[in-house]
Steps between C-alpha positions, in 0.01 A plus 500: 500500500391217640770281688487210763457746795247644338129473691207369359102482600304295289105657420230385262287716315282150405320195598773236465245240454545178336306534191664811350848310578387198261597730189841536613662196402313496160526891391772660728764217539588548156597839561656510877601169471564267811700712679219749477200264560724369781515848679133633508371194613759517770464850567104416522624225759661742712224767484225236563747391795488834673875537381465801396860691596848467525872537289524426144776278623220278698301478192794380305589234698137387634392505093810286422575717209868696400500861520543496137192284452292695739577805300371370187234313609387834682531707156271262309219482745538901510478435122175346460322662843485195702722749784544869477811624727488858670745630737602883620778703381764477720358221688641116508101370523347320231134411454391171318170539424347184371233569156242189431599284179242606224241227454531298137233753378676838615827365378400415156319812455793688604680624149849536651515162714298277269766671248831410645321130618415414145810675372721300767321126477350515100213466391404159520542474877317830519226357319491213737530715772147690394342179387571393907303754672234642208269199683292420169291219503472317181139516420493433122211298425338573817199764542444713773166470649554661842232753613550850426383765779290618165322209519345601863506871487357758249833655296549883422808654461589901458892617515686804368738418239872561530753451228740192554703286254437121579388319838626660859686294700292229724584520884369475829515755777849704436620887529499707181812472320613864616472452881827412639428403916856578494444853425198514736789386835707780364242745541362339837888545643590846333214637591304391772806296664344161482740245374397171283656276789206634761255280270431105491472352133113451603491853566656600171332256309173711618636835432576363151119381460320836581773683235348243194143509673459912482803509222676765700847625475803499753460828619142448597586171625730662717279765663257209567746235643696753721116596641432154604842428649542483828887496606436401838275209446665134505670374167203366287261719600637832439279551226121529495352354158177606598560878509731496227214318313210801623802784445553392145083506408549864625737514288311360208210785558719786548671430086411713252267389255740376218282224326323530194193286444379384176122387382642276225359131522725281375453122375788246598575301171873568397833466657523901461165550721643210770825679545321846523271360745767365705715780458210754632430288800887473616577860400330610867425463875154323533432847738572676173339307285145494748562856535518574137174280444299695715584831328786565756291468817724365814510119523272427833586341781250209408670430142846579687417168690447321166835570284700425860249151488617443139863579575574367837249228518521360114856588429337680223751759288375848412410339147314242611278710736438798251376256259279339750350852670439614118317144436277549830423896432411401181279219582376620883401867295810694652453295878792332617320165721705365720410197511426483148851566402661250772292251375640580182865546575464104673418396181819669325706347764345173458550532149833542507540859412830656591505813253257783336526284139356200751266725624366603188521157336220401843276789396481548154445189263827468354811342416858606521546288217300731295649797605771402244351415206291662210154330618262675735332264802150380469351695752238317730147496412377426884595718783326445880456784706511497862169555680557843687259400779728183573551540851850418450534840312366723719684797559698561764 
């Protein structure tokens, strides 16, 4: 049991930047209270401090709390996954490792939190609370007459259907909901001996983006990180994104073919079509989904250069860039253009676009507003194709 003799190292398994801390005073005060609030932003302090070890008793008195009020404070935070504590059997060393607060969006959309916040403030401040950070712009009596990318480029769609009840969730870049990086550490130290603490957050934060870029799972994650590690390099550069990047497109060829493809054309006119659109691009890997466009043939080393473009470059999410590839095969006659699709994927930016709805909202003629009711869009009687000799478009 933890005592005041007791030692401590503080860790973080996240960013501990300022934006995902906003949400803690509005969503997780409620629930950890001051006293809570009060300790991870001082046990941030410390760990951003290089403070990082010491006795329990230290903390106590540096943090200003009781012993009593430590305890509790500790237990909530545990509570809600802002810290996670570990420590050995038999040992008197205790590991707080600092979580990121959920952003507004996460939290809400999290059953059990958004549960015990509304359950714990009521409803009205709830509502409030959603009202703050949904970011809708009044618009009624306004019309929207910005440009769609269908108004430049020549608009075909093809997808394979999936069933789904109601619209996917709208994010940016993330992991799929069943990777845990946690679990991935726990591998990387039980098996290959490689402990989380060898790795800056940078570092992490890359290891992280190649899991959601190829949408592989811990164990393969593992094999790959511990083969770009180098133990003996300085701290920061101990691992090598670039071959962990090349290892996991060898990866990517050496799968099984799993994927089924389907012929069926499918017209975008109903909130049921959307949300099977969406779900169909988000479901996979952009490797996968290439691969299983091109009747399972391995992803070159050409188009390789395009999804990393996409992902890396654009900040785009595995949604966002199968819905753009499947726009440009379409249109391009199964040939991915470079060019063609950066050009593109600067307008989406510019545009605003932050998720695959967005995405699809920029390249088919529609609203969202439609989605949700009984009436059917007018579609577009004028559509301007591209002139393939454009020197702008040639092929790389």
């Amino acid at each position: 049991m933890i005592n005041f003799d007791s030692k401590f190292e503080i860790k973080s398994r996240g960013l501990l930047d300022a934006e995902n801390s906003v949400s803690l005073f509005d969503f997780y005060q409620p629930l950890i209270f001051s006293d809570g609030v009060y300790l991870y932003e001082f046990l941030v302090h410390e760990f951003k401090g290089n403070e990082l070890k010491g006795k329990i008793s230290d903390l106590i008195v540096q943090s200003g709390l009781s012993f009593e009020r430590f305890l509790v404070a500790k237990k909530s935070l545990e509570s809600v996954n802002l810290i996670s504590t570990y420590t050995k059997k038999g040992s008197d060393l205790y590991y707080f490792v600092l979580n990121d607060a959920l952003p507004a969006k996460d939290f809400l959309n999290h059953i059990v939190l958004s549960g015990l916040l509304k359950g714990t403030i009521g409803n009205e401040r709830f509502e409030k609370l959603v009202k703050k950070y949904s970011h809708n712009i009044d618009l009624n009596g306004f019309e929207d007459v910005s440009a769609a990318i269908s108004d430049s480029y020549q608009l075909n769609f093809e997808y394979d259907g999936t069933n789904i009840d109601g619209l996917v969730g709208r994010t940016k870049v993330h992991l799929k909901e069943d990777f845990s990086s946690a679990k991935l550490f726990k591998l990387l130290s039980k098996k290959y001996g490689i402990l989380s603490s060898s790795f800056t957050k940078e570092e992490i934060a890359k290891i992280e983006h190649i899991a959601m870029l190829f949408g592989f799972n811990e164990e393969i994650m593992a094999q790959i990180v511990s083969s770009s590690f180098t133990l003996m390099n300085e701290y920061g550069s101990k691992f090598d994104e670039e071959k962990a990047k090349k290892l996991a497109e060898i990866q990517i060829k050496s799968r099984p073919k799993t994927v089924k493809r389907s012929n069926e054309k499918t017209e975008l006119h109903s909130e049921s079509d959307v949300a099977k659109q969406i779900s169909y691009f988000e479901s996979m890997s952009p490797f996968v989904f290439l691969k299983s466009k091109q009747n399972d043939i391995d992803v070159s080393q050409a188009d390789a250069k395009i999804i990393d473009m996409l992902s890396y470059d654009f900040g785009f999410s595995n949604g966002m860039i199968n819905a753009l590839i499947s726009y440009v095969l379409e249109v391009k006659d199964g040939e991915l253009n470079k060019k063609y699709i950066e050009k593109i994927a600067a307008t989406l930016v510019r545009k605003g676009c932050e998720d695959t709805l967005d995405v699809l909202e920029n390249l088919y003629k529609f609203n969202v507003k439609n989605t949700y009711s009984d009436t059917e869009p007018k579609e577009e009687d004028t559509e301007i194709e591209i002139d393939p000799n454009d020197p702008d478009f040639e092929d790389f």
